[in-house]
N, C-alpha and C positions, 0 to 999 in steps of 0.2 A: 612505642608510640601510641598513641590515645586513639582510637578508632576514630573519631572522626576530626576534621580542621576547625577553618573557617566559616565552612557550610553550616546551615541550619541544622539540616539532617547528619546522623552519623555516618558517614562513608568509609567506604573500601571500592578497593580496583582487585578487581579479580582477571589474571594474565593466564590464557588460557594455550594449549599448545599439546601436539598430538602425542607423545611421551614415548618414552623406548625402552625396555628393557634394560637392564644396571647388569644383567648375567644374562651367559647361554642356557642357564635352566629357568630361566624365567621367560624365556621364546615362545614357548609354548603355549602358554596362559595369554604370554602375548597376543599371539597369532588368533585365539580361541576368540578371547576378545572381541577382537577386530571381528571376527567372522559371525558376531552376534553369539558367541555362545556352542559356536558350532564346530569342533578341532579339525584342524586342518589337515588333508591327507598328510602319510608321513615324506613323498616326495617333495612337497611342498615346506612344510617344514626342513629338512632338509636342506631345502635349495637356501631359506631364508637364514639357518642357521649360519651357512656355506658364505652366502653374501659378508656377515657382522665378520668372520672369523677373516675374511679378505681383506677385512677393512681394520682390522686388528682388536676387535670386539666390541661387545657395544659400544655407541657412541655416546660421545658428551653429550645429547639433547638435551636431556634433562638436567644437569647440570648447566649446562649453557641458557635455559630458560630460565632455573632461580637467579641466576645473577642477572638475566634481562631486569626480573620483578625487581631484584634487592637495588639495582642502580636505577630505576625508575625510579623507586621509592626516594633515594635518596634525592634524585632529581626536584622532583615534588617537593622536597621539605626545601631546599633551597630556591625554590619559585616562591615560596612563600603561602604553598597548598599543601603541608601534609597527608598524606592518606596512607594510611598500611597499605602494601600489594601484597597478594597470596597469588599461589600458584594450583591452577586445577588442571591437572590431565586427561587426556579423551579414553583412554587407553591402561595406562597405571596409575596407581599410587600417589599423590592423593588424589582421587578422579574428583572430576568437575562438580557432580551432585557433594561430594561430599566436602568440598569448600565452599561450596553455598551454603549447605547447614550450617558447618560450623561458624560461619560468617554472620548466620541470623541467630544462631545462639549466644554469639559475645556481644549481639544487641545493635549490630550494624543495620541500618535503616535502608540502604538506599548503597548497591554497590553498579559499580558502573565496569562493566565487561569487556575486554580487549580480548580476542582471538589475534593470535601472534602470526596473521598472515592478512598479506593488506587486500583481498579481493577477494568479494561476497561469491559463495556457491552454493549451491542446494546441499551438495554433497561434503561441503567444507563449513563456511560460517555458521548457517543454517542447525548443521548436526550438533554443534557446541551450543547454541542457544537453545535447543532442543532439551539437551546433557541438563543446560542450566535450569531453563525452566520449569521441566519436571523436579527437581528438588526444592525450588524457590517455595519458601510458605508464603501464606497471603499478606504479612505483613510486611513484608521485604520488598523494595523498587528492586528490580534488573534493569539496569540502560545500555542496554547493548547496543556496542558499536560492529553496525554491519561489515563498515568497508572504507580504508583509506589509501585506496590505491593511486588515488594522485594527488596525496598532497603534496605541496611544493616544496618542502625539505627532504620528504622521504625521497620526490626525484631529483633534488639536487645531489643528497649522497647518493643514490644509486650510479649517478652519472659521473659522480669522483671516485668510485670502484670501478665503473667499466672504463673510465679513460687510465688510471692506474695497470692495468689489465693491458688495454692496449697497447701501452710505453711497453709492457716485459714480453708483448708477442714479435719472436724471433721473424717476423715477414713483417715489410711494411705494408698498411691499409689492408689487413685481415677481414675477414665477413663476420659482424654477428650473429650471434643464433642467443634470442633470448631464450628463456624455457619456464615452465610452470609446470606442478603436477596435471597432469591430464585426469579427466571425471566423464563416466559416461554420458556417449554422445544423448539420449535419449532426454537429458534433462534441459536438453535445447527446445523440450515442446513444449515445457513446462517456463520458459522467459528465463532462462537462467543467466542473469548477466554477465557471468565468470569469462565468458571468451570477448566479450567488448569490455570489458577492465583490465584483462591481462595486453587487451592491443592498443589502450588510451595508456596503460604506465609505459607499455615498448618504447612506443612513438614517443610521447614525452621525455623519456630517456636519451631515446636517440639524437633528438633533437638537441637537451640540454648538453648531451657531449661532442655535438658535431658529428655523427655519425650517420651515412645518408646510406649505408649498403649494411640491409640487416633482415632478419624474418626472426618468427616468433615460433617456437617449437614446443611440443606437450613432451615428458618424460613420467616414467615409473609409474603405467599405466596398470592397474588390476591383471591378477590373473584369470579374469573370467569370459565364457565366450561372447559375452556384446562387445560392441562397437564403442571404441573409447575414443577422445577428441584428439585428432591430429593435426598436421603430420608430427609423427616422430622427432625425438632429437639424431636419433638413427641414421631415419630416412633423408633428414635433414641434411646430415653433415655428408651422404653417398651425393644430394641435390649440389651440394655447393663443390663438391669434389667434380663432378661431371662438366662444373662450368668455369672451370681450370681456376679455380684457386685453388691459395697455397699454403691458406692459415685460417684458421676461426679463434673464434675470442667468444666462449659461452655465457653470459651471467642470468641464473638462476632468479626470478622479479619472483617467483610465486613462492620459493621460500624463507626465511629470513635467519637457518640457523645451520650450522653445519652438521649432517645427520646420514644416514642409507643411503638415501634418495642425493645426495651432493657425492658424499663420500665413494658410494660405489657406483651410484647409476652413471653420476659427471668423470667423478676421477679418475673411474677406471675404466669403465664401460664403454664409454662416450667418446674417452680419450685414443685407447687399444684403437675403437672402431678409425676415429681420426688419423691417426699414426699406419692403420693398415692403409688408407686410401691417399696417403699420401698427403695431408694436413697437417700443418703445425697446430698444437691444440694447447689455450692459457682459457685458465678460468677466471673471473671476477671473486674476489674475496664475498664472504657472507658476512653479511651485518656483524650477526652473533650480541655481543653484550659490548659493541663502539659505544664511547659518546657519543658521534653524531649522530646513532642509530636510536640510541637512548632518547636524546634530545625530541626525535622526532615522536616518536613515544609518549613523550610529557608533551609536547603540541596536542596530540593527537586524542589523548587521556584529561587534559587539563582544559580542554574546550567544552567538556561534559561533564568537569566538576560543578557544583553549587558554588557559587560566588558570596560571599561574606553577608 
């Protein structure tokens, strides 16, 4: 496909998403990564290799990401907006700077940036524009899109997942417990919107599926000793057990792909804890690479294209 469409300027969509290791030897580097550069004790390492190996090893993220890009893309050419979509990871292969170069090297003017997570954080959207703009040369536009946490499609599917979810929970009128990654509490003094966007999509959900019995829960919080954003999905599901219910229905708003953090923190983690207190425990499907999920995608991306 020709880098740019309709638009005046050459364009690309650059689909950004935090990326996972493809093997257990490559954890490490992983882990290294993430921690600025800094290796990870080996208890820790450890713990994380221990997680992927429970979950039957790494997971599909990053294959489940190019196929978000490759079916956007093709989205796009049948709206009648062409645009390549590339993939930059926060974390591996190809990382984020370095699809921005290469983006400004095949003569791309103007690429417009989706983070594959719909609510702005210091510690989430922020850190990828960050990724990006340090690479960006001065000739290049970056339009990054902060935050789509309510648009009205993404909460109409969200809300045909959690009522899906519903119908196969074994109890009638189960509790939800939405959930999002948790981000230290401390960047609450800094304005960070992240916890009024994760409780306007809750509510908007809840609403769009009929659901009036529900709370919002943080998961897969750092191993470090600050204060990260609660309550727990933990503490959560012991809260909803103590006040005689009989089932929960979890769906995941903060991420949008099946990964660690779904696979072992929800499936298993969350689940065990569910199951010991006496809960029936169903999850809500993850987006991943749907059409409807797509679709929203190209709303979402195609508002920020150049128009003819």
């Amino acid at each position: 496909m020709s880098p740019g469409g309709a638009g005046g300027a050459r364009e690309a969509v650059l689909a950004m998403s935090y990326g996972t290791p493809d093997r257990l030897e490559d954890v490490a580097a992983y882990y290294t990564h993430i921690r600025r550069g800094s290796p990870p004790p080996p208890e820790l390492l450890d713990e994380l290799i221990g997680r992927y190996r429970a979950v039957g090893g790494p997971t599909a993220l990053n294959r489940i990401t190019r196929r978000q890009a490759a079916e956007l893309e093709a989205e796009l050419e049948r709206r009648g907006t062409p645009r390549p979509v590339v993939v930059g990871f926060k974390h591996v292969a190809p990382f984020i700077g370095d699809a921005v170069r290469d983006l400004a090297a095949k003569g791309i003017e103007r690429v417009v940036a989706l983070v594959l997570a719909p609510h702005y954080s210091l510690r989430g959207v922020a850190e990828y524009q960050d990724y990006a703009e340090r690479a960006r040369p001065p000739e290049l536009e970056l339009d990054l899109i902060e935050s789509w946490h309510d648009h009205p499609r993404l909460i109409a599917f969200l809300a045909n997942r959690l009522t899906a979810a519903l119908e196969r929970s074994a109890v009638d009128d189960p509790w939800v417990a939405f959930s999002a990654h948790s981000v230290p509490a401390r960047v609450l003094e800094r304005g960070d919107p992240y916890p009024v966007q994760l409780e306007e999509t809750a509510r908007a959900v809840a609403r769009a599926a009929g659901v009036e019995r529900w709370s919002l829960a943080y998961q897969s919080a750092g191993r470090t000793a600050e204060q990260w954003l609660g309550p727990d999905i933990l503490e959560v599901l012991e809260t909803i057990a103590e006040r005689g219910e009989r089932g929960v229905v979890v769906q995941s708003i903060g991420f949008v792909a099946d990964h660690l953090e779904i696979l072992y923190d929800l499936d298993l983690e969350a689940r065990d804890r569910a199951r010991a207190l006496g809960l029936t425990f169903a999850r809500a499907e993850m987006p991943n690479a749907d059409p409807g999920f797509v679709a929203v995608l190209a709303d979402v991306v195609g508002a920020r294209l150049e128009g003819p």
